[in-house]
Structure formats: structure tokens, C-alpha cells
N, C-alpha and C positions, 0 to 999 in steps of 0.2 A: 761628683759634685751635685748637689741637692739644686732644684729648683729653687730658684728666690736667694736672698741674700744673707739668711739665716747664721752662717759661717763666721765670715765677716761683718757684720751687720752693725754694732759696735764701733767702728771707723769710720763710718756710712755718716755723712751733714745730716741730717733732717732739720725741714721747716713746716712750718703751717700756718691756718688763717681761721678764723672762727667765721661759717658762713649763717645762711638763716638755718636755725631747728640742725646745725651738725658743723663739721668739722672738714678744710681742706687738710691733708700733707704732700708734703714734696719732698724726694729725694733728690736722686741725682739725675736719675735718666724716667722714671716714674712721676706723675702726682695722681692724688685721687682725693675725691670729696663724697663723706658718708655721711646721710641727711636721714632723719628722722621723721620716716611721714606721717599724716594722717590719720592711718592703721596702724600704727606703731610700728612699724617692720623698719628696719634700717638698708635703706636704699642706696647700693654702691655705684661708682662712674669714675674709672679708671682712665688714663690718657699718657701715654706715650710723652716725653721728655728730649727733643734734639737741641744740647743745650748750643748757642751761639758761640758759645767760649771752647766748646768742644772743635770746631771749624777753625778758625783761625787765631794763630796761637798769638798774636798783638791781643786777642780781648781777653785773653790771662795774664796783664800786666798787673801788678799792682795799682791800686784805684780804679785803675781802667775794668777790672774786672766784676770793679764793685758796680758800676755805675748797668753794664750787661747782666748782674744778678737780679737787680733790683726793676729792670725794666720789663727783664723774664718775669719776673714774680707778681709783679704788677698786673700782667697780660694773662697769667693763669688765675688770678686773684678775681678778676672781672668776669672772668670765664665760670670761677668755681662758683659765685655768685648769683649767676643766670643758672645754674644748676639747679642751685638748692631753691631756689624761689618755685623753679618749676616742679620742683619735686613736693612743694608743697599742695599742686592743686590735685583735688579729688578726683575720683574716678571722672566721676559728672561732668568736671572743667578741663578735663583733658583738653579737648578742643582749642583750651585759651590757651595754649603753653606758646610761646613766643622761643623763636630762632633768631637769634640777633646775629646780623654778616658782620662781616669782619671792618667794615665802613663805621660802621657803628657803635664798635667798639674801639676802634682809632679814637671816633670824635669825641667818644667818653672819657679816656684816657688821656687825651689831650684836652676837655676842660675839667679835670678832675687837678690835672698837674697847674691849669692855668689858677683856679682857683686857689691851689694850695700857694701856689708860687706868690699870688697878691697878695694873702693875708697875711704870709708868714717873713715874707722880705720885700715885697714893693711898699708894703703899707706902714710897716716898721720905718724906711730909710723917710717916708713920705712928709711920714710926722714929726721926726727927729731934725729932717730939713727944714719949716718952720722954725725951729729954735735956731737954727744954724749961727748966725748974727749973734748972740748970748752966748754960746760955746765956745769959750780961746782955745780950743785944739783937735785935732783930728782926731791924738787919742779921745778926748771925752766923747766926741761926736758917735764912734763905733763902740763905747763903751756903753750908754746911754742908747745906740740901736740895739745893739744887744739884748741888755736889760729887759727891752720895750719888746725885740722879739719873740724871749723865752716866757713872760708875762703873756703875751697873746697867745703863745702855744699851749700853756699851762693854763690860763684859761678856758681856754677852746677844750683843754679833756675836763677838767671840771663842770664844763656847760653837760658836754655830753655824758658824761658820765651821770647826771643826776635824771636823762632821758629814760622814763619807766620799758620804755619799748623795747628799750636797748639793753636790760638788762638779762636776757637768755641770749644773749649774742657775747657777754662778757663772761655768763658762764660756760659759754662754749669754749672763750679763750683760755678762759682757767684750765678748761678740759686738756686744750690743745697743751699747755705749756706740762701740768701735771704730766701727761704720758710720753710727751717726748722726753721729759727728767727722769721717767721711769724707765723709757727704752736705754737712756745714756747710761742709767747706774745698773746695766743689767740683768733689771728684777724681768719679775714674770709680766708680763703684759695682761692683765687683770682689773679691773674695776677697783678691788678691794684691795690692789696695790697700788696701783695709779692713784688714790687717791690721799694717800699718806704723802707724796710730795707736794714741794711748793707749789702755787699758782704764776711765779713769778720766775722769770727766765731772763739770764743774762742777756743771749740773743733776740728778744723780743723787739718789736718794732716800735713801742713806743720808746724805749728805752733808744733805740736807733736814731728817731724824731727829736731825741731831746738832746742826743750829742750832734745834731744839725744843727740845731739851735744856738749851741755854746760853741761850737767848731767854726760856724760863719765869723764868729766874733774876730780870730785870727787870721783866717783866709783874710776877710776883707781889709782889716788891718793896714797892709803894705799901702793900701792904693790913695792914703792920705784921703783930703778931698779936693776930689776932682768938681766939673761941671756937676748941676744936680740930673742931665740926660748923662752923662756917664757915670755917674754914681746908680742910677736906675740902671741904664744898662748892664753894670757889671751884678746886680746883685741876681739880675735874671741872668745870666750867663752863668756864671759862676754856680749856682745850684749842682750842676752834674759832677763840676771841681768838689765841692762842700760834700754829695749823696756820697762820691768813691771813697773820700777821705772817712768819712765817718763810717761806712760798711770795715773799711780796712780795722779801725779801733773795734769795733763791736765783734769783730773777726779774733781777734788778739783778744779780748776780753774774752770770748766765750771759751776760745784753748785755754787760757789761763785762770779761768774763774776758782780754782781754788789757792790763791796767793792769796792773803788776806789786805793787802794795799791797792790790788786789784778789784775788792771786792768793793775797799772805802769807795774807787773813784769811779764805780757804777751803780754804786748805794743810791743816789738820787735818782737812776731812773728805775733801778727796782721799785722803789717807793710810789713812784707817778702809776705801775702796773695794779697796787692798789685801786688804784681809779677805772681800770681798764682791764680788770679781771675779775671774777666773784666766780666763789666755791662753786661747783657744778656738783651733781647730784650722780649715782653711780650710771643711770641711766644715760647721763652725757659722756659719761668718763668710755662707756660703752660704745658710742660712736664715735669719737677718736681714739679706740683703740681699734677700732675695725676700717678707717681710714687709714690708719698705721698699715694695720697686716694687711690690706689692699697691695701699699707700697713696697711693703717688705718681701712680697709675693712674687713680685716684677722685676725687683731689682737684680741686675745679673755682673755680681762682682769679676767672673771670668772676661768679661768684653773689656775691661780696664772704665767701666763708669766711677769705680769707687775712687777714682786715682784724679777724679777732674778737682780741680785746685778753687772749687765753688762752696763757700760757709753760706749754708739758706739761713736766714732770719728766721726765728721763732715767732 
């Protein structure tokens, strides 16, 4: 048996993230983030994977397992991000590099989740409650949060998507999604192959964000309306319900992305990835392919990592 996961590799989840100037990936028991410095040289940092779902076999429930994927990914996300920032500074700035403890990055992830969770469902129900008195029914009530939901998320990547700063960080995405397409349809892992595939990926997270958005609409559904503190309440509660449900479809979606009625009912968030991807150049296609073969280096199908029951988001 060969080092790395070369063999089976092909069965293997792969995810990623587009960090500053490079690219995170994650396998299963691996991630690692290649960053483009400076001097041009491509700068790798590898890290070890003990996933939580691997421990106690209750967080490979369905949903349940989605909500432990997404919390993992989160926490390497903010991790691979202080990487590449630091890997931006010059010889000269060595000295500034910052070591963030793990305090600190608690409290960022917890007002990162706080902020998303306002805009995207306390502020939605806030405004809809206002009309409350005008609306004869519950259905309308959640139909019209809805609505008013997926309009401020859809928004919100329209805003940023038109952020000039932001846009070598989309081409990074593009990178990412291009060479994971490349690793799935098992071409060569190459520049000049990676970049013949799409930009846009079933599993992608925006695509993930946007069946949050229309998935809330039904969850919340049952609970008529209640008080307007229980109707806030539930719509912050309910989030982790909404994250599991919606990983489990994007999970399903990504095994079955070639059904073509599967393909209609992810067609709108492929489209949104328009906004949230842009063509990269070979030079980026080149650091998430050397993010890739970081991971694929690691990866050790004989210890049973390929068998963990975890779909990464793209």
C-alpha cells in the first residue's frame, strides 16, 4: 500500500475554502491551506483531522451529523484564514504575525454565527411581525418571511460580490471548485486540466446558504404563530434543525448531481455561485492543486478514514 491515498482517492469527500492569495482543502482525517506569497513561492501547512463524528457514533445521525460537519469546517475555516493572512507578511513583518488562542477564536465564531443568525432570520421574522395585523394567515406570514429572507441573502452576495477586494478571493473559489471537479472526474491534477472544468460545484456553500434560506420556510411552517418572543425564539433555535436538514439535501445532491431533475432543483444555487466564483488564472489553479496533493498525501485509506459517513462542502 502506497503512502497517501492515491488508490482509493476517488471515494474520498473532499471540501475547501478560498482563503487570502490561496486555497484551503479538507478531507477526511487531513486539511491543509496553500497560499501564495510574496515571493511567489507557494507556501504549504498541513494539519491533522480527529473528526468528532469519528468518537461517538450519535454525531453520525443523520442531520445530526450535518450540523458536527459544518461546526468542524467552520473552526478550520477561521484557522486556515489566520494562515494565509500570515503568510502574507514579508520577511521584514515576520515579527507582526499574530497567534490567535483558541478564546479568540471561540468569540469570533460565535459573533460571526451571532451576526449571521440576525440578518438572516431574527431580522427577516422582525419586519414581517410589523405587518402581522394585515396578514389573515400563518401560511402568508412564513411565506412572506421567506420571501423577505432569501431577498436579504441574495442580496447580501450581490452587495459583496461587487467588493473590488474581494475579487482574487472568488477566484480562488473558482480554483477551489474547478480542481475538486477535476479530482472527482479523475483527470490529471494539472493546471491545464483543472481548468477546463466548471467554476461551480453542487456542494458549494453558497449553494448550501441558499437551501437554508428556502428550507427555513418549511421547518418553520408547523409552529403557526405563536407570541412574537417565541416566534424569535424558535427562529434562533431552530437554525442547527434548518444547518442538519439542509447539509443532508446538499449531501444527496452532490451523489446524485448527474440526474438531470436533480440538477433543475440546484440550478438556482449553481447560478448564485456566478456571483461568488470568477475564472482564476493557472497560477491559482496551481495552488489549489498543491492544497489538494498536501491532502491526498495524508490521507490514509487503510486506518478506515475513507469510510467516515462525512460529505465536506465544497
Amino acid at each position: 500500500m502506497p503512502d497517501g491515498a492515491l488508490v482509493a482517492k476517488r471515494d474520498a469527500p473532499v471540501g475547501g475554502q478560498a482563503v487570502l492569495e490561496g486555497v484551503m482543502m479538507r478531507g477526511v482525517s487531513t486539511w491543509a491551506v496553500a497560499v501564495r506569497k510574496p515571493d511567489g513561492q507557494i507556501g504549504v501547512t498541513t494539519e491533522t483531522i480527529v473528526s468528532w463524528a469519528r468518537r461517538h457514533r450519535m454525531l453520525r445521525w443523520p442531520v445530526v451529523r450535518g450540523v458536527v460537519a459544518l461546526a468542524e469546517s467552520m473552526k478550520i475555516g477561521f484557522s486556515a484564514l489566520g494562515i494565509s493572512a500570515n503568510a502574507q507578511l514579508s520577511e521584514d513583518e515576520e515579527e507582526e504575525k499574530v497567534e490567535i488562542g483558541g478564546f479568540a477564536w471561540a468569540m469570533t465564531i460565535v459573533v460571526s454565527l451571532g451576526l449571521a443568525v440576525g440578518l438572516f432570520f431574527v431580522i427577516p421574522v422582525g419586519l414581517t411581525s410589523l405587518f402581522r395585523d394585515q396578514l389573515d394567515s400563518a401560511v402568508l406570514f412564513w411565506l412572506v418571511e421567506g420571501v423577505l429572507r432569501t431577498a436579504i441573502f441574495i442580496g447580501y452576495i450581490v452587495l459583496i460580490s461587487r467588493v473590488k477586494d474581494l475579487r482574487r478571493v472568488f477566484e480562488y473559489h473558482g480554483a477551489e471548485h474547478k480542481t475538486i471537479s477535476c479530482y472527482e472526474a479523475e483527470d490529471e491534477l494539472v493546471p491545464s486540466r483543472a481548468k477546463l472544468y466548471s467554476r461551480l460545484h453542487p456542494r458549494c456553500g453558497t449553494s448550501f446558504l441558499l437551501i437554508v434560506m428556502v428550507l427555513a420556510i418549511f421547518v418553520f411552517a408547523p409552529l403557526g404563530l405563536p407570541a412574537w418572543y417565541w416566534l424569535l425564539l424558535s427562529r434562533i433555535l431552530g437554525v442547527p434543525l434548518i444547518a442538519g436538514l439542509s447539509y443532508e439535501v446538499i449531501r444527496w445532491a452532490g451523489r446524485n448531481r448527474d440526474k438531470g431533475w436533480v440538477r433543475g432543483v440546484m440550478w438556482p444555487g449553481l447560478m448564485l455561485q456566478n456571483l461568488t466564483t470568477r475564472e482564476p488564472d493557472e497560477s491559482q489553479l496551481e495552488v489549489a492543486i498543491a492544497s489538494l496533493n498536501a491532502v491526498l498525501e495524508r490521507e490514509k485509506p487503510e486506518e478506515g478514514a475513507w469510510l467516515e459517513p462525512i460529505e465536506i462542502v465544497a
